[in-house]
N, C-alpha and C positions, 0 to 999 in steps of 0.2 A: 504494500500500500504506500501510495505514495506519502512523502512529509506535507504538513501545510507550512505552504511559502508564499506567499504577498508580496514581501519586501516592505512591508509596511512597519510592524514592531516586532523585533525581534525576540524581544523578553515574552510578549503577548502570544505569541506563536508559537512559541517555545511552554509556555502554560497550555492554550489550546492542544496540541500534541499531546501533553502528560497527560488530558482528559481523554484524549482518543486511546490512548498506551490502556487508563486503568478499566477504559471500558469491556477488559477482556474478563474483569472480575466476576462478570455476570455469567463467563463460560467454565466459573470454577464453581464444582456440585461437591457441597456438602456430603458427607454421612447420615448426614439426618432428612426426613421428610418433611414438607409444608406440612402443620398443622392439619389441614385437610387430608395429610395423606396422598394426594392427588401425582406427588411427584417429588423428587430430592431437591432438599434449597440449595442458590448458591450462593458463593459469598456478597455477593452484592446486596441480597434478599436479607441477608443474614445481618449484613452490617446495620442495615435502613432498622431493622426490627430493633435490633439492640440499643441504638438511639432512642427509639421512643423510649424504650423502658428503662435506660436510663434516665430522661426528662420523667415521666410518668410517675418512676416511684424514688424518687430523690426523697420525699420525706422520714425513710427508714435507714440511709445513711447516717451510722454514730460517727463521722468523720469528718470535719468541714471541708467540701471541693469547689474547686471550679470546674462549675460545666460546661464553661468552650471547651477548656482541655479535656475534657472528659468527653466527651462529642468526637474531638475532631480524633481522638486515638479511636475509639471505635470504628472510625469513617474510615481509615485509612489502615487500623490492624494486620487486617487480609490482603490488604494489595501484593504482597511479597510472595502469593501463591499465585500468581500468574505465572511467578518461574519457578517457582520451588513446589509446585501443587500445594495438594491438601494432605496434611501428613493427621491419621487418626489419631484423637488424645490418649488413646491408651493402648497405642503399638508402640513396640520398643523403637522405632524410627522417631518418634517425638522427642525421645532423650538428646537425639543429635540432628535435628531438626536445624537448628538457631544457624549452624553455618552457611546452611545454602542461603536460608531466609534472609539474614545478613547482605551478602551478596547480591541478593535480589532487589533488596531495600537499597544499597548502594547504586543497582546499575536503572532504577524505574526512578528514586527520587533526585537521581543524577541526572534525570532530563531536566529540569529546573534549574535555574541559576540559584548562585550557592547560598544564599540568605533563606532564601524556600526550602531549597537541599537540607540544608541543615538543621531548621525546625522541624521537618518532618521526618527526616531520622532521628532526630533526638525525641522524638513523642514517640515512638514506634519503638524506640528501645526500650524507653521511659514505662510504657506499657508492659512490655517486654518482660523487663525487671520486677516490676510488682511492687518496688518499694514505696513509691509518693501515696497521699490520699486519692489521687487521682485514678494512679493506677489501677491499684485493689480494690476503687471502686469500679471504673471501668470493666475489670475482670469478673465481676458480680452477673452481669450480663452476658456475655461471653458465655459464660459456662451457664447459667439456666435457663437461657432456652433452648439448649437442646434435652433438655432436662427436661424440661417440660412439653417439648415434643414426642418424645419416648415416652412419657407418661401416656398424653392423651394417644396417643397412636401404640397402648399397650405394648410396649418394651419393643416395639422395632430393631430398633438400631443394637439395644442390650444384647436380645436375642442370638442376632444374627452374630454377633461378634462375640459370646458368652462368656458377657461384663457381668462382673458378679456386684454383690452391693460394698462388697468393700474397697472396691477396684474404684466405682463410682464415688464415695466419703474421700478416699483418698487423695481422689484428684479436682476435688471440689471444696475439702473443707476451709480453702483459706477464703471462702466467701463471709465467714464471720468477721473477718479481720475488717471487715467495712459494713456489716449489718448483721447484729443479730437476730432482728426479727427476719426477714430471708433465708438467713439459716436455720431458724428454727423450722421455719416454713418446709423447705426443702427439707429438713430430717424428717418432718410428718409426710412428706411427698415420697418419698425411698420409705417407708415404711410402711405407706398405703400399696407400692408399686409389687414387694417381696410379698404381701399380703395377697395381691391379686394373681402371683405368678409370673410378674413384667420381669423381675431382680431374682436370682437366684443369691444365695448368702451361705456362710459357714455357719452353722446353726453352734458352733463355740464363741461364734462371734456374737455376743446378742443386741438387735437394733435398739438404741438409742431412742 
């Protein structure tokens, strides 16, 4: 495909482009189904959702944030799978995930002149990391809804890939680190799930 050129602004056209670049987000499919079931989300569906719900339920945040930065890490988290795919949260390939993603984050936010370039990897890692209020809270969303996709689409995803309930606690509990009442939520959520058959669990392990 060709570049867009005018000769008009170079900076401008050089942003137009990075929008044409991350439009491929929408050709990146999830593990998970649309809540209807209907079909696999992709990241671009995935990211839009997770902003609402971040705007939506800010008032269960024990942490005080900012929600641009909180928005715009959402918006842009996924972009780095247009070259590095979608690597599943609970295959051993997520352990060593971060270097392609890295790379990918370098060469897609490296279309942008370097004042842009640089915010926008520094938010992406910033997420990355988990450490700010930002972060942790951003990652709140992130991880429930697919949570809550599996839920209502009776353990889909768990099923097929036979995620057990501690496999899921494991790689979700640092959602309290930015809301307890969401955690509490979700521990009632994984509890009703093992209850209905969705979670399989070590019965030595006992639910919370």
């Amino acid at each position: 495909m060709n570049n867009i050129d005018t000769n008009f602004n170079e900076k401008l056209e050089n942003q137009l482009q990075f929008i044409v670049e991350i439009d491929k987000v929408k050709n990146i499919l999830r593990k998970s189904k649309l809540f209807d079931g209907n079909r696999f989300e992709n990241d671009a569906e995935h990211s839009w959702t997770i902003c609402i719900m971040a705007l939506l339920l800010k008032e269960y945040s024990k942490v005080p944030i900012n929600m641009e930065k909180v928005i715009s890490m959402l918006l842009i988290h996924d972009i780095v799978e247009i070259d590095a795919g979608d690597t599943f949260l609970y295959s051993a390939e997520r352990n060593t995930a971060h270097k392609d993603e890295k790379k990918a984050a370098e060469r897609i936010f490296g279309l942008l002149e370097k004042d842009q370039k640089e915010y926008f990897l520094n938010i992406w890692e910033e997420f990355e990391e988990r450490k700010t209020n930002e972060a942790k809270y951003a990652s709140v969303f992130d991880r429930i809804e697919p949570l809550l996709q599996n839920y209502i689409l009776e353990g889909y995803t768990w099923k097929k890939h036979n995620i057990t309930y501690e496999m899921v606690i494991e790689k979700n509990k640092h959602i309290q680190e930015a809301s307890d009442v969401i955690w509490e939520f979700v521990l009632k959520l994984l509890g009703k799930a093992v209850e209905k058959g969705y979670l399989t669990f070590d019965k030595n392990s006992p639910i919370i």
